[in-house]
Steps between C-alpha positions, in 0.01 A plus 500: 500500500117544473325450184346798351141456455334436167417836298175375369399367877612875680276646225173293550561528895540883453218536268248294749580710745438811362184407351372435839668851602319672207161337617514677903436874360145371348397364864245713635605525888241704575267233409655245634508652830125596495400143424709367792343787755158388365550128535663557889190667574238301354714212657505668864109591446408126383675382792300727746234400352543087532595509827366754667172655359407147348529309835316764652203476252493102503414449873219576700531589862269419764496463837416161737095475573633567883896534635606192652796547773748240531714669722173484777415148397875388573572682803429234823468842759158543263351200349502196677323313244769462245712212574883457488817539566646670207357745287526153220293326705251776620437579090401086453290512781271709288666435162435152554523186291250270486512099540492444151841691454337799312574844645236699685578873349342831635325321848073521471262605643487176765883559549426890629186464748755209716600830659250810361126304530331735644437827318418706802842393687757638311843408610677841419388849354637474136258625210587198340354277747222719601422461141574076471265438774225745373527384113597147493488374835113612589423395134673170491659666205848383325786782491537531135873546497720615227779200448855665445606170397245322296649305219378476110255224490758288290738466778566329731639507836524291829567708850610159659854384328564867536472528878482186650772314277726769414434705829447861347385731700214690356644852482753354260208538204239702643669738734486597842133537579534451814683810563228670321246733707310571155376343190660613256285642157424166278647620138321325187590465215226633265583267142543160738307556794765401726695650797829671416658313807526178315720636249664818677493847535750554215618347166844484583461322873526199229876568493540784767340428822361803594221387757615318826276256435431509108575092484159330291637507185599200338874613459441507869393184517783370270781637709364312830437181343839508355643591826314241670591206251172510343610546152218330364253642620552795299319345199208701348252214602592471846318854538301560202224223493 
């Protein structure tokens, strides 16, 4: 038979209770609901605004000096210049490393007139070239190119364990340029003074890869060298000098 429960306990749970009961009639709903409408907008309104409007205030956009066609430069029926097999080797021969190990970059001035040296023999009929050979070429003038993918000056990184150790092709971090007929516009970022490429075209590419090739962050970086076995190299001062 079940015990009856105590008198005095019944009575304190009962009286709880309906003091909470006796509190919901003085609850302003009306209020309540206002406030929440309020704070859904001005939370939908902030978010526009960080990461859409703000994004689109902080960079700059600006296009190349001249457009620079890899598509021409990598297609054999065209330019005979441009040595190589494979599209990898075709983007050394002019993205070149040097003897001392260190990587050549955007090719110079020397690189260019191999193949366009005289500035009244133009190999094709694009503006851009018309314009290369005119402005730089005739003036023994550098190209002063926009880098996508110049690094802060406190870090550090080495092209060669990168492709000639661990093999990767290029368009693993920097994309596939060489399907790329135009430059694209060089976005900077107005507070730094960098380009938007080194860090992506949106926040959350650092856990949603949105871009095909959105891979220079240092999460990025993590994830290979951790696939790779590299563990250690994952330390701050391996990078940051």
């Amino acid at each position: 038979m079940k015990k009856p429960a105590n008198s005095s306990e019944t009575s304190s749970k009962g009286g709880s209770l309906r003091s909470i009961l006796d509190l919901i009639p003085w609850v302003d709903f009306e209020s309540v609901a206002r406030v929440g409408i309020f704070f859904f907008i001005g939370l939908v309104g902030a978010s526009i605004v960080g990461w859409v409007i703000f994004p689109m205030v902080l960079y700059s956009k600006q296009p190349q000096p001249i457009n620079f066609s890899h598509v021409v430069h990598l297609d054999s029926e065209k330019v005979d210049g441009v040595e190589g097999e494979t599209k990898a080797e075709k983007c050394l021969y002019c993205h070149l490393f040097y003897e001392d190990g260190t990587f050549g970059g955007i090719p110079k001035l020397e690189s260019c007139i191999e193949c366009h040296d005289d500035p009244e023999s133009p190999q094709g009929e694009s503006p851009g070239e018309q314009a290369f050979l005119t402005d730089y070429v005739a003036e023994e003038k550098e190209v002063p190119w926009l880098v996508y993918s110049k690094q802060p000056d406190c870090v550090y990184f080495s092209h060669i364990p990168h492709v000639k150790m661990a093999k990767l092709e290029c368009a693993t971090c920097h994309g596939k340029h060489s399907e790329t007929d135009k430059l694209p516009l060089y976005e900077e970022n107005r507070l730094t003074g960098y380009s938007r490429n080194i860090w992506g075209k949106r926040l959350s590419g650092m856990y949603f890869k949105k871009e095909p090739y959105d891979r220079m962050k240092m999460d990025d970086c993590a994830e290979c060298h951790t696939k790779k076995g590299r563990k250690e190299n994952n330390a701050c001062f391996v990078c940051h000098k």
